[in-house]
TIMAR-905417 format. One record per residue (C-alpha): x, y, z; residue number from 0; residue in three letters. Coordinates in steps of 0.05 Angstrom, whole numbers. Layout:
N
<site><c1>X</c1><c2>Y</c2><c3>Z</c3><pos>NUM</pos><code>ALA</code></site>
...
This chain:
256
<site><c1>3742</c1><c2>2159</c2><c3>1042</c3><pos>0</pos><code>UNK</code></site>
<site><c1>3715</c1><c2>2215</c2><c3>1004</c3><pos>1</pos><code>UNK</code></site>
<site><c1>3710</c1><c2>2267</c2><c3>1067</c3><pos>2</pos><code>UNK</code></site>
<site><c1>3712</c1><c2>2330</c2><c3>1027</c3><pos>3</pos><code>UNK</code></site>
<site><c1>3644</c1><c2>2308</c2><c3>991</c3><pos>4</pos><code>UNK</code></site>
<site><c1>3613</c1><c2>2289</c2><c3>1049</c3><pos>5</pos><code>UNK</code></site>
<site><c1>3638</c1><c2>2356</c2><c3>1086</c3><pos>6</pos><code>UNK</code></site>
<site><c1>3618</c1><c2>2402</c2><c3>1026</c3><pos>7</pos><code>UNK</code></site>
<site><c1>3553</c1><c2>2376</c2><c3>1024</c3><pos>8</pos><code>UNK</code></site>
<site><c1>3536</c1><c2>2384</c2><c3>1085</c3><pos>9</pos><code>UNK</code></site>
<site><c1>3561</c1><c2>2455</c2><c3>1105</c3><pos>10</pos><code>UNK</code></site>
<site><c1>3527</c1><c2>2475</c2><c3>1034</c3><pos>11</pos><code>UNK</code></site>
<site><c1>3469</c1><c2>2449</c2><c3>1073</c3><pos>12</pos><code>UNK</code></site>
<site><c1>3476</c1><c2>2502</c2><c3>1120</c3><pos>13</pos><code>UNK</code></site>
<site><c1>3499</c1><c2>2564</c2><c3>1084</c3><pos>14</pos><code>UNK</code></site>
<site><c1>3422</c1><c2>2582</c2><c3>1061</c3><pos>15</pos><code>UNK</code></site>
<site><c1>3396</c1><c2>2583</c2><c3>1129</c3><pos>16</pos><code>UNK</code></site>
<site><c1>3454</c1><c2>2616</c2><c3>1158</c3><pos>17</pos><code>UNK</code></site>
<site><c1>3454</c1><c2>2682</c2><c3>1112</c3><pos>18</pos><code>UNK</code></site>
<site><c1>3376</c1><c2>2680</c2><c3>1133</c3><pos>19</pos><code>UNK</code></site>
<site><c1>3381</c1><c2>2675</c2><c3>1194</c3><pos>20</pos><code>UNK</code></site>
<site><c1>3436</c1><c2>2735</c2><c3>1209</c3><pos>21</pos><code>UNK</code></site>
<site><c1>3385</c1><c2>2774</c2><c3>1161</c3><pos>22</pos><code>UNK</code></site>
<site><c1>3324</c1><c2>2766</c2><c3>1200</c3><pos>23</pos><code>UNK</code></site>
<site><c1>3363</c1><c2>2778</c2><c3>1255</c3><pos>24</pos><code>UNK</code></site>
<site><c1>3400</c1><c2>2845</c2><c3>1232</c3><pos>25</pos><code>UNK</code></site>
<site><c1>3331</c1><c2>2865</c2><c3>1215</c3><pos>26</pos><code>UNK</code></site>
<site><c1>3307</c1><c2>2854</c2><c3>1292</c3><pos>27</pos><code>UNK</code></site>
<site><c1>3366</c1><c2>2894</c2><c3>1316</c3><pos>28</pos><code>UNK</code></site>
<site><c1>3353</c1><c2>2951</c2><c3>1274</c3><pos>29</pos><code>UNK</code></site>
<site><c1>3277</c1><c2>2952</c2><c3>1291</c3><pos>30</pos><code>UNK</code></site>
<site><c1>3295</c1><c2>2954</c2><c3>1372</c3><pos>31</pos><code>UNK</code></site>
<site><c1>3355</c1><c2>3007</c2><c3>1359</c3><pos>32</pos><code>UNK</code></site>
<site><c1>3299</c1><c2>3050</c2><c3>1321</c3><pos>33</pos><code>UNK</code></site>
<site><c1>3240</c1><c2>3026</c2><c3>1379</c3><pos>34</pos><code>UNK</code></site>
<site><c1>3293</c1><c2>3035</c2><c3>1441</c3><pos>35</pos><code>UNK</code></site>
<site><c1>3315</c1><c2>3102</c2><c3>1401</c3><pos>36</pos><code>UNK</code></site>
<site><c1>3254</c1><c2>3130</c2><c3>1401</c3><pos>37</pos><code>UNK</code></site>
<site><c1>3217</c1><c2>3107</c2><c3>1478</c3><pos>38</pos><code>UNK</code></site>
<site><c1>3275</c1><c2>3098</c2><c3>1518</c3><pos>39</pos><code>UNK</code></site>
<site><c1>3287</c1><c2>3169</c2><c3>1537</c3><pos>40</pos><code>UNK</code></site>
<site><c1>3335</c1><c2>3209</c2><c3>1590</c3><pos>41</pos><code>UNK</code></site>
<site><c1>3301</c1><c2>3274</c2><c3>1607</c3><pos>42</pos><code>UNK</code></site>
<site><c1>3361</c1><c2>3298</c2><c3>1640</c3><pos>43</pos><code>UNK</code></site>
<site><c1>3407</c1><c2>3310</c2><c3>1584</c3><pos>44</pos><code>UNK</code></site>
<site><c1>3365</c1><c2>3286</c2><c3>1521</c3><pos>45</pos><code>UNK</code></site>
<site><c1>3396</c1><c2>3217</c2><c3>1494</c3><pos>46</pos><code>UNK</code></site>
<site><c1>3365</c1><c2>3160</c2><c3>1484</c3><pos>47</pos><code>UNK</code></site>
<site><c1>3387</c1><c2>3102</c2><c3>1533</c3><pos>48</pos><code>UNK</code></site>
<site><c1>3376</c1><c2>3035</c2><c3>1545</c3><pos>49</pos><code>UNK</code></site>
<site><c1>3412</c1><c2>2962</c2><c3>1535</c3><pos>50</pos><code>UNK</code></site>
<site><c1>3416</c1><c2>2906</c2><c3>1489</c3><pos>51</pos><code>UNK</code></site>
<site><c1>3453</c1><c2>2839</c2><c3>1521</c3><pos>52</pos><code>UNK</code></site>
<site><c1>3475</c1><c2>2775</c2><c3>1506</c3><pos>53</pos><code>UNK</code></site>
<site><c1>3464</c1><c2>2786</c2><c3>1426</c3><pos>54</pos><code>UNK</code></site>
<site><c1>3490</c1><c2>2727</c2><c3>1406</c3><pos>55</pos><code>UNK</code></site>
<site><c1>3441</c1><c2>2683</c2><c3>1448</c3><pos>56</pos><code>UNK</code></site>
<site><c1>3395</c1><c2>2684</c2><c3>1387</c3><pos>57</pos><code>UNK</code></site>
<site><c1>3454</c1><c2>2650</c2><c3>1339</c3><pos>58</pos><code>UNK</code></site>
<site><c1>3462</c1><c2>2601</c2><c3>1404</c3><pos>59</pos><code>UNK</code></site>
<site><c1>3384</c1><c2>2583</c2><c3>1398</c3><pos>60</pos><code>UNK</code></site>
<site><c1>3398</c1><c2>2582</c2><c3>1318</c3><pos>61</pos><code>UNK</code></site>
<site><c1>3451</c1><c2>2535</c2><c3>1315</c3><pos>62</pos><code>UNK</code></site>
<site><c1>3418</c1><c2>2482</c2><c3>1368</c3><pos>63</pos><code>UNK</code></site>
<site><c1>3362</c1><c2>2481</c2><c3>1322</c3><pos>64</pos><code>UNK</code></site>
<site><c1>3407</c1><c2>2469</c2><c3>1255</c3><pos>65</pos><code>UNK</code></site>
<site><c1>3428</c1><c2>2404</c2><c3>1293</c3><pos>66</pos><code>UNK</code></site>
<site><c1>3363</c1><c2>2383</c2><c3>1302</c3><pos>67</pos><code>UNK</code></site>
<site><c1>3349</c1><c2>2385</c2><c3>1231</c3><pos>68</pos><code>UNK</code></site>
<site><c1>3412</c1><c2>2365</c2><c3>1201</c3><pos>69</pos><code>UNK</code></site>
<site><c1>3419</c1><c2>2284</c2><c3>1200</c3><pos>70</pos><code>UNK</code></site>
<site><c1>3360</c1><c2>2253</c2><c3>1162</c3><pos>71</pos><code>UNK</code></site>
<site><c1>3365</c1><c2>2288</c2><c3>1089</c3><pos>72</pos><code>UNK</code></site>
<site><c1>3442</c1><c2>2287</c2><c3>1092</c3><pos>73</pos><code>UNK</code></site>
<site><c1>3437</c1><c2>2218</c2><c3>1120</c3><pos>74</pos><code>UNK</code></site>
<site><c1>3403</c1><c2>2194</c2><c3>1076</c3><pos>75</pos><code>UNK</code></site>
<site><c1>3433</c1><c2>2227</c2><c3>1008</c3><pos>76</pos><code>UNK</code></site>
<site><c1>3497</c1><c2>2211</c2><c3>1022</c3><pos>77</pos><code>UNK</code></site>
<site><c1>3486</c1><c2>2141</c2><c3>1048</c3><pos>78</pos><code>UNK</code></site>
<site><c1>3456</c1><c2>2124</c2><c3>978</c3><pos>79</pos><code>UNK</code></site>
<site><c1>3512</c1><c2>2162</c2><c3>945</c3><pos>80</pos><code>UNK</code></site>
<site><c1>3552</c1><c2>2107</c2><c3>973</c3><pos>81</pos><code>UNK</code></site>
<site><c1>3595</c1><c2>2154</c2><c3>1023</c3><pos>82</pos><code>UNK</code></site>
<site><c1>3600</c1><c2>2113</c2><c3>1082</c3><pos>83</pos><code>UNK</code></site>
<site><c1>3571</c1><c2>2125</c2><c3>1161</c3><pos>84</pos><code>UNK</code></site>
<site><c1>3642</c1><c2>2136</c2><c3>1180</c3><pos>85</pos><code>UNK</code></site>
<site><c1>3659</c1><c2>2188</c2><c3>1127</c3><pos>86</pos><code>UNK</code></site>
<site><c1>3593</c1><c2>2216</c2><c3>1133</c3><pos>87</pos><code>UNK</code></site>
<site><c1>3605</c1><c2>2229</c2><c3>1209</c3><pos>88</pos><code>UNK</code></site>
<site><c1>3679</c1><c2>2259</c2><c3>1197</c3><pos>89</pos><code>UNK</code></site>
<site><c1>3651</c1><c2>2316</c2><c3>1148</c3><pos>90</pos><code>UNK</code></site>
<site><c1>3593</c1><c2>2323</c2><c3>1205</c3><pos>91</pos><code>UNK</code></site>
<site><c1>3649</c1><c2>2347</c2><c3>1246</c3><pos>92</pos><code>UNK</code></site>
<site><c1>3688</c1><c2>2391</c2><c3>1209</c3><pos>93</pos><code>UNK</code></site>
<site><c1>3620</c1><c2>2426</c2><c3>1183</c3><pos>94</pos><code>UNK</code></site>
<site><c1>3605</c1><c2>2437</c2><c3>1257</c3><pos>95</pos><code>UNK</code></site>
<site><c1>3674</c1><c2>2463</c2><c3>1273</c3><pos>96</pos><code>UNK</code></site>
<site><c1>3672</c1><c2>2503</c2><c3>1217</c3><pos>97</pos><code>UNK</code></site>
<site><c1>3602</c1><c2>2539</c2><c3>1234</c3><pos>98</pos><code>UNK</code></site>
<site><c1>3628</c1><c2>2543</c2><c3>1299</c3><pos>99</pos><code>UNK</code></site>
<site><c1>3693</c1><c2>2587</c2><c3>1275</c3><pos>100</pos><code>UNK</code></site>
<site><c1>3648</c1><c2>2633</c2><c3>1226</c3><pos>101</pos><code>UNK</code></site>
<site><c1>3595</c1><c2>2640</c2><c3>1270</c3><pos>102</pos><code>UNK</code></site>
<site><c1>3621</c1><c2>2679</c2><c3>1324</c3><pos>103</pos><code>UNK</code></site>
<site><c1>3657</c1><c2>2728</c2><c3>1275</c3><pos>104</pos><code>UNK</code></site>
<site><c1>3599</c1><c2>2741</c2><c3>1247</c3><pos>105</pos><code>UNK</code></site>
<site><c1>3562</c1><c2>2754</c2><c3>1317</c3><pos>106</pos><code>UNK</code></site>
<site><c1>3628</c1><c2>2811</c2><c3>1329</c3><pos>107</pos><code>UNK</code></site>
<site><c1>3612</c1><c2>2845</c2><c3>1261</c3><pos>108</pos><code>UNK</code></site>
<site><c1>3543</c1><c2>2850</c2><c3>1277</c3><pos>109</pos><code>UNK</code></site>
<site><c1>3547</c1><c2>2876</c2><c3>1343</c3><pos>110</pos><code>UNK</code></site>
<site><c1>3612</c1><c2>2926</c2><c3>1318</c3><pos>111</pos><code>UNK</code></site>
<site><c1>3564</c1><c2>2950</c2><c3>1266</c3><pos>112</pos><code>UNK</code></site>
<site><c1>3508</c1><c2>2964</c2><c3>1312</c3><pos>113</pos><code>UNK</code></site>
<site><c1>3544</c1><c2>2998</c2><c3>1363</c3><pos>114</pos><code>UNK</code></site>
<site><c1>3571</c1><c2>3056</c2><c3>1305</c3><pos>115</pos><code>UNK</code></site>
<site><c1>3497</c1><c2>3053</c2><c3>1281</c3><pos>116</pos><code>UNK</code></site>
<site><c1>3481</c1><c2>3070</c2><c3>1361</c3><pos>117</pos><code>UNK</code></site>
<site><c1>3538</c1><c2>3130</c2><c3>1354</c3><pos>118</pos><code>UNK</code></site>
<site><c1>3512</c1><c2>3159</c2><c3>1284</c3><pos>119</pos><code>UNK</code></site>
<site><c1>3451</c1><c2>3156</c2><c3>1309</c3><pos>120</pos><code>UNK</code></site>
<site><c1>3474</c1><c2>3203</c2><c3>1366</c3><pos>121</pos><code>UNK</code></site>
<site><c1>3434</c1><c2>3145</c2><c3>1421</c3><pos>122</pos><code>UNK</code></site>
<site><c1>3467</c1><c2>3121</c2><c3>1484</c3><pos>123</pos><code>UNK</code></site>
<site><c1>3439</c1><c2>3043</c2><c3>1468</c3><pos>124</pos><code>UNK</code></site>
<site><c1>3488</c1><c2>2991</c2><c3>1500</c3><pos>125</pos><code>UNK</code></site>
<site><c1>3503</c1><c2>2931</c2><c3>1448</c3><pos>126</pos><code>UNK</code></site>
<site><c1>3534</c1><c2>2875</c2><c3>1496</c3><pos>127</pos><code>UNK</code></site>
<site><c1>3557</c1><c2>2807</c2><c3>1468</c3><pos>128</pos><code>UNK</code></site>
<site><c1>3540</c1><c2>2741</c2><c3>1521</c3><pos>129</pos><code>UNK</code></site>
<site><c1>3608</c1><c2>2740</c2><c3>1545</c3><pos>130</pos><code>UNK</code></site>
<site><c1>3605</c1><c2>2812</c2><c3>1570</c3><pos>131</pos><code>UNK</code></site>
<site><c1>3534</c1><c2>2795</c2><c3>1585</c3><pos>132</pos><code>UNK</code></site>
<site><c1>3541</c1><c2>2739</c2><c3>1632</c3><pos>133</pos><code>UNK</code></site>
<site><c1>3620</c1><c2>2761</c2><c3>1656</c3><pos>134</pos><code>UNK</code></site>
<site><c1>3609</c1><c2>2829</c2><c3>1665</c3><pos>135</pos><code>UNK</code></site>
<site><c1>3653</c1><c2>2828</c2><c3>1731</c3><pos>136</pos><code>UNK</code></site>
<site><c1>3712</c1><c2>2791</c2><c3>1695</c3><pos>137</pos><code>UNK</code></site>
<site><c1>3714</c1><c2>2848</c2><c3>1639</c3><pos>138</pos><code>UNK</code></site>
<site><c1>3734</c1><c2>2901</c2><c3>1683</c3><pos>139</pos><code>UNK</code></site>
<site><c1>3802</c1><c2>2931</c2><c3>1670</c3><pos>140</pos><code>UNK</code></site>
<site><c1>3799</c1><c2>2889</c2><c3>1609</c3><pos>141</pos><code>UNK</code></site>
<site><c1>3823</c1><c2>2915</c2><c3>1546</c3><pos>142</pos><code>UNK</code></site>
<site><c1>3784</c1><c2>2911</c2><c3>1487</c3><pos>143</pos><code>UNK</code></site>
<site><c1>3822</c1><c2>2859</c2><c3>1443</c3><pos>144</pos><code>UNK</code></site>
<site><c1>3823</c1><c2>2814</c2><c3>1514</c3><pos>145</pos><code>UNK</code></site>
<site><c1>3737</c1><c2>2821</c2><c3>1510</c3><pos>146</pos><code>UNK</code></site>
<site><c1>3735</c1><c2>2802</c2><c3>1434</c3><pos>147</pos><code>UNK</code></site>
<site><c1>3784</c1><c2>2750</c2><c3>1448</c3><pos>148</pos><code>UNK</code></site>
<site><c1>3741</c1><c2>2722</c2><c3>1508</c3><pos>149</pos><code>UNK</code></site>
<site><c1>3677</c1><c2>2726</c2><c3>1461</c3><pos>150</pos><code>UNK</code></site>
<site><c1>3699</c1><c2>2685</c2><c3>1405</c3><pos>151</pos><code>UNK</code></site>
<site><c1>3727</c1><c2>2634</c2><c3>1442</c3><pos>152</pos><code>UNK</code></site>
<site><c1>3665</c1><c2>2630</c2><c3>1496</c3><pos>153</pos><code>UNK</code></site>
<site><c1>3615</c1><c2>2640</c2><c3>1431</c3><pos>154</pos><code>UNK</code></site>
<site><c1>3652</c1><c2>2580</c2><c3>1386</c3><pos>155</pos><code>UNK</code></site>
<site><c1>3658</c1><c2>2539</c2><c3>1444</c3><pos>156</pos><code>UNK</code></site>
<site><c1>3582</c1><c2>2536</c2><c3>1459</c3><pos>157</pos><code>UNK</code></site>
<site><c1>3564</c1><c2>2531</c2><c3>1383</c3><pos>158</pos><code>UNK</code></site>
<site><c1>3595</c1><c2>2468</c2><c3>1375</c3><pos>159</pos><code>UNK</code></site>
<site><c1>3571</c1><c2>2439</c2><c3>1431</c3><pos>160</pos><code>UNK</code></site>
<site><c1>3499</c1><c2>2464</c2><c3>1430</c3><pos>161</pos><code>UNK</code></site>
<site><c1>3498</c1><c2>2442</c2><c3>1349</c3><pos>162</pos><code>UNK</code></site>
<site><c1>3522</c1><c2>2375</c2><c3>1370</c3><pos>163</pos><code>UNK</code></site>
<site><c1>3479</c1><c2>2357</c2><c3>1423</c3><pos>164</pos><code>UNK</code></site>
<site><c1>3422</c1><c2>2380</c2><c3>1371</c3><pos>165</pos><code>UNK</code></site>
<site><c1>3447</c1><c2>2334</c2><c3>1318</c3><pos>166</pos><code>UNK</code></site>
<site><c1>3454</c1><c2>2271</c2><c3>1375</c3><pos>167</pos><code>UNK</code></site>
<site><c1>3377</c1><c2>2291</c2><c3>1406</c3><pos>168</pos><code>UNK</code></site>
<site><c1>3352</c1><c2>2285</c2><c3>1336</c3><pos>169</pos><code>UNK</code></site>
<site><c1>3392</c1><c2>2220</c2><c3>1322</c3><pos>170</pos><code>UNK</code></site>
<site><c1>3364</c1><c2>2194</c2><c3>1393</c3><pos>171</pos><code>UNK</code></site>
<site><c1>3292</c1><c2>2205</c2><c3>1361</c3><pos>172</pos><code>UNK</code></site>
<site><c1>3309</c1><c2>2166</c2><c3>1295</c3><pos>173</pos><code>UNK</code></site>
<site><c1>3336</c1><c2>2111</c2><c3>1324</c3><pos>174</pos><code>UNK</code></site>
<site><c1>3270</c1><c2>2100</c2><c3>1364</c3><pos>175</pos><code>UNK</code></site>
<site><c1>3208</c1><c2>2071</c2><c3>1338</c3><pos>176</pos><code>UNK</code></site>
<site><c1>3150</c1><c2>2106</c2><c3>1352</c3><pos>177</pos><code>UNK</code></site>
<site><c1>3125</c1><c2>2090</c2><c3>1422</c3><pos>178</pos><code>UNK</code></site>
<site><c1>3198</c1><c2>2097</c2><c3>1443</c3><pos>179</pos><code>UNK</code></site>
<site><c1>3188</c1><c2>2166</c2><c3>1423</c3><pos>180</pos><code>UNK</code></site>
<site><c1>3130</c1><c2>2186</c2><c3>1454</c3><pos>181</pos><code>UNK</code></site>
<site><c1>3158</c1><c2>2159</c2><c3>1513</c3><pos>182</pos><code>UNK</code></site>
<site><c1>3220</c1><c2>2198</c2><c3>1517</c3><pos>183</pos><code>UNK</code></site>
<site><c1>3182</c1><c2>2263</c2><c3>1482</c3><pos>184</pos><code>UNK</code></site>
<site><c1>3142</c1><c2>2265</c2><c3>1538</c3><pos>185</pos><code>UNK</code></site>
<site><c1>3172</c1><c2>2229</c2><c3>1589</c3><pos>186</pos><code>UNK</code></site>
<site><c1>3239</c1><c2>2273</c2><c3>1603</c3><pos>187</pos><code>UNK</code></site>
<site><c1>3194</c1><c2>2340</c2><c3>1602</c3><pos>188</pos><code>UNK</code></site>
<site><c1>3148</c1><c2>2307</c2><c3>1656</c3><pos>189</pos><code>UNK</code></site>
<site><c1>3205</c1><c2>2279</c2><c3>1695</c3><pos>190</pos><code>UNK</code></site>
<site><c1>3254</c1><c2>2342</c2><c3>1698</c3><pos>191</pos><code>UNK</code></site>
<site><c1>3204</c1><c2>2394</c2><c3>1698</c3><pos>192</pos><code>UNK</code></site>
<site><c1>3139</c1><c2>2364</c2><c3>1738</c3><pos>193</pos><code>UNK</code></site>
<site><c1>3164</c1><c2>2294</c2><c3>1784</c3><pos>194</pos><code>UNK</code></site>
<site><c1>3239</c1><c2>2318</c2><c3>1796</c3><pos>195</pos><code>UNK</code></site>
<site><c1>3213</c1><c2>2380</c2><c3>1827</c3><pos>196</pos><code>UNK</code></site>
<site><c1>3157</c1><c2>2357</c2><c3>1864</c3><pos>197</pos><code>UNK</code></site>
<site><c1>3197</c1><c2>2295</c2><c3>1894</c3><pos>198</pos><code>UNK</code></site>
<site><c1>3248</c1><c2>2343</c2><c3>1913</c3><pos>199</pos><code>UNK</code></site>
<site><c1>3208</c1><c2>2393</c2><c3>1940</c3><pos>200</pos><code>UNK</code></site>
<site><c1>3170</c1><c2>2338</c2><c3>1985</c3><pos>201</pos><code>UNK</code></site>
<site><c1>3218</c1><c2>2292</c2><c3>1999</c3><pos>202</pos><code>UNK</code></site>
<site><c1>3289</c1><c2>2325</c2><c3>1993</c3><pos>203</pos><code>UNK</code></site>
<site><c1>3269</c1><c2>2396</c2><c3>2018</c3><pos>204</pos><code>UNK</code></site>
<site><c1>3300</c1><c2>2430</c2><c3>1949</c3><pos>205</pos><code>UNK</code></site>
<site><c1>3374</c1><c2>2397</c2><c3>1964</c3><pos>206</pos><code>UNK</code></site>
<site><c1>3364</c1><c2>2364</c2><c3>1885</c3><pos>207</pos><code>UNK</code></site>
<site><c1>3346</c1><c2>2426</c2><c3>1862</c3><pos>208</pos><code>UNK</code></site>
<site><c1>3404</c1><c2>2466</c2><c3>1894</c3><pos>209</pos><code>UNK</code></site>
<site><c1>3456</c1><c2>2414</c2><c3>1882</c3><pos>210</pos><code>UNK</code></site>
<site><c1>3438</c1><c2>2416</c2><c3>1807</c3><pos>211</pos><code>UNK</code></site>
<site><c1>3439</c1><c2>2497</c2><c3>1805</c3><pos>212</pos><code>UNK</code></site>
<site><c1>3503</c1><c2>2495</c2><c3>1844</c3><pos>213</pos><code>UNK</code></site>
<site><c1>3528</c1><c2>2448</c2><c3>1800</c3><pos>214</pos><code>UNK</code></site>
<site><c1>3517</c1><c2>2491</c2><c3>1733</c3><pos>215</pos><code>UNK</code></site>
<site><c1>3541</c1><c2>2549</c2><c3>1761</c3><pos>216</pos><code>UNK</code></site>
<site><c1>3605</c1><c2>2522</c2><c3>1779</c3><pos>217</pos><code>UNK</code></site>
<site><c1>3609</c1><c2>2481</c2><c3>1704</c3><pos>218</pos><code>UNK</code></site>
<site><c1>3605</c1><c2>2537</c2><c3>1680</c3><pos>219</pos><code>UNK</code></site>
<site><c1>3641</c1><c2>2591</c2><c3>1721</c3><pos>220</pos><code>UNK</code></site>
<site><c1>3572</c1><c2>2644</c2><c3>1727</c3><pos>221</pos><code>UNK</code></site>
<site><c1>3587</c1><c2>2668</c2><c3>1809</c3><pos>222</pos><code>UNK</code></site>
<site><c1>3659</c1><c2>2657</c2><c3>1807</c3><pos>223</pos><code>UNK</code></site>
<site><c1>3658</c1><c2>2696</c2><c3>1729</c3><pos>224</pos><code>UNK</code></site>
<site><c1>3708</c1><c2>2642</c2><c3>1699</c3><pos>225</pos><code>UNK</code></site>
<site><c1>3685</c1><c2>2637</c2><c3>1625</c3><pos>226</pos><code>UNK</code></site>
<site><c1>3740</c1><c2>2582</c2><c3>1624</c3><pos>227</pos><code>UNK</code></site>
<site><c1>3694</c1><c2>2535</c2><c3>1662</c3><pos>228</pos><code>UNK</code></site>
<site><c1>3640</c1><c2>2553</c2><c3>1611</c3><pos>229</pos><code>UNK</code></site>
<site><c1>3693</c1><c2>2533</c2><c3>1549</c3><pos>230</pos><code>UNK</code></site>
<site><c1>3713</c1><c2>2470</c2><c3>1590</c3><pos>231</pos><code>UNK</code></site>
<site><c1>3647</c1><c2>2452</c2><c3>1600</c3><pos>232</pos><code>UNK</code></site>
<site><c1>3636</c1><c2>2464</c2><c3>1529</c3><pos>233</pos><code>UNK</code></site>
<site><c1>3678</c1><c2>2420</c2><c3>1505</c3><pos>234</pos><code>UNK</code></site>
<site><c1>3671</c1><c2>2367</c2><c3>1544</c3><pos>235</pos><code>UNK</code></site>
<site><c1>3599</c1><c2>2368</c2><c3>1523</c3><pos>236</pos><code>UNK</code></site>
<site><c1>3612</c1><c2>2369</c2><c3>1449</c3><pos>237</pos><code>UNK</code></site>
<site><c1>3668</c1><c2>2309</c2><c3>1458</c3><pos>238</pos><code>UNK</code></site>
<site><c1>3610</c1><c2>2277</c2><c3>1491</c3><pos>239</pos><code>UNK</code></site>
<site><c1>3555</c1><c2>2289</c2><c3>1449</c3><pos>240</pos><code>UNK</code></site>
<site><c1>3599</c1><c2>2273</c2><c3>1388</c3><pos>241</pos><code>UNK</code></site>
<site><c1>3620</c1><c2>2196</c2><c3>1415</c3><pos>242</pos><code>UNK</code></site>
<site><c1>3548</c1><c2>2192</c2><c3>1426</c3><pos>243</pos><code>UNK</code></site>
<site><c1>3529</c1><c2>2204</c2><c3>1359</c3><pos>244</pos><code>UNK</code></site>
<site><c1>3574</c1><c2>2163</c2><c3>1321</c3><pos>245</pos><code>UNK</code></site>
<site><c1>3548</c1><c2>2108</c2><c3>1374</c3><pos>246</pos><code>UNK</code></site>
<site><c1>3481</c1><c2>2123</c2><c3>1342</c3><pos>247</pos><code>UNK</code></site>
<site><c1>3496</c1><c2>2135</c2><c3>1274</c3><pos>248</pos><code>UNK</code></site>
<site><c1>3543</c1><c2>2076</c2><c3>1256</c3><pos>249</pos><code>UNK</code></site>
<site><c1>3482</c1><c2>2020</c2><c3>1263</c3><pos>250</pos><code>UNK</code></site>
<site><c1>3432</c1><c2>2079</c2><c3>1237</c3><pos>251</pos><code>UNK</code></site>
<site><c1>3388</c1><c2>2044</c2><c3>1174</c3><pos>252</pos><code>UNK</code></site>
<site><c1>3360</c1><c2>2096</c2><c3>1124</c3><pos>253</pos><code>UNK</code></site>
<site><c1>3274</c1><c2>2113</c2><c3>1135</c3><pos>254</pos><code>UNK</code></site>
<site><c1>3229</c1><c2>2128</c2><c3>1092</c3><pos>255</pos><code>UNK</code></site>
């Protein structure tokens, strides 16, 4: 089992997109520390105020995207390169655990490196990770190592699992032949977001709807600020989505 080939190929997959990505998006950050910097004003004393939260939401959108585009070159190129659907899946894993582990140091660098940009710039801009975002109750009286501790772990946590359940949606759509993917393209939209509601608002007087809200916010700890829900949940999504996709993968043929 050659699981270091498969593995390197497929994080070297990654490693373009990833230093674009935290370009673009160091670019965007400086733009709205110069834009908040110079509209967001306090008359009282002169400094520039304002707020930037949940930065790292954008590298939780990027990484749920790399999943969806990550199986059918890979898939393919390695499956003819005679590394087999078992291997192949292994060094899927570490390269997701491993984006997972750099990400989120990257994500504390940038915001660290914003917030002295924010001092030397002499601006009173607030640079806020998701964690202290979301949990803003559970930080206080925390010290600063607990909050970067917190971060990582909420930040790798949700990585994986959001990469993973891109990888099995896109692995969902290969398996099915075309009709089966209009079906489901359009069909779970329409159901969740047009018959669900209306049925429940007609029929079930919104209990659907507030049994599902109540049960994300306790899954992942938002009214009660327990991050640790949010990391359980995590996983539990990620050991999910990953049994999944080796269900799908292992009788996966190769496309043209």
């Amino acid at each position: 089992m050659n699981i270091k080939a498969s593995y390197h190929y497929q994080f070297e997959d990654h490693k373009k997109s990833i230093l674009i990505f935290y370009f673009v998006l160091t670019c965007v950050y400086l733009l709205m520390l110069v834009s908040m910097s110079a509209v967001v004003y306090s008359t009282d004393n002169g400094v520039s105020t304002g707020s930037i939260g949940g930065m790292d939401i954008s590298t939780l959108i990027y990484v749920f995207i790399a999943g969806l585009c990550a199986f059918r070159e890979s898939f393919g190129m390695l499956l003819q390169n005679g590394i087999s659907r078992k291997t192949l899946f292994a060094g899927r894993i570490l390269t997701v655990l491993t984006i997972g582990l750099i990400l989120p140091v990257l994500d504390r660098i940038l915001i660290v490196v914003m917030r002295l940009l924010n001092q030397l710039s002499g601006t009173n801009i607030r640079f806020a990770s998701l964690f202290e975002q979301v949990y803003s109750l559970k930080i206080i009286g925390m010290s600063q190592f607990s909050i970067i501790i917190y971060s990582y772990l909420l930040d790798l946590f949700l990585y994986i699992s959001m990469m993973t359940l891109g990888y099995m949606i896109t692995l969902i759509f290969y398996r099915l032949n075309n009709a089966g993917r209009i079906v489901v393209g359009a069909g779970v939209p329409i159901t969740f977001f047009i018959l669900l509601p209306t049925f429940d608002s007609m029929f079930m007087n919104g209990r659907i709807s507030s049994s599902l809200l109540k049960c994300i916010d306790t899954s992942f700890g938002f009214s009660a600020q327990q991050p640790l829900n949010a990391m359980i949940t995590s996983v539990c999504m990620f050991l999910v989505c990953s049994c999944l996709s080796w269900l799908l993968i292992r009788r996966a043929n190769i496309k043209g």
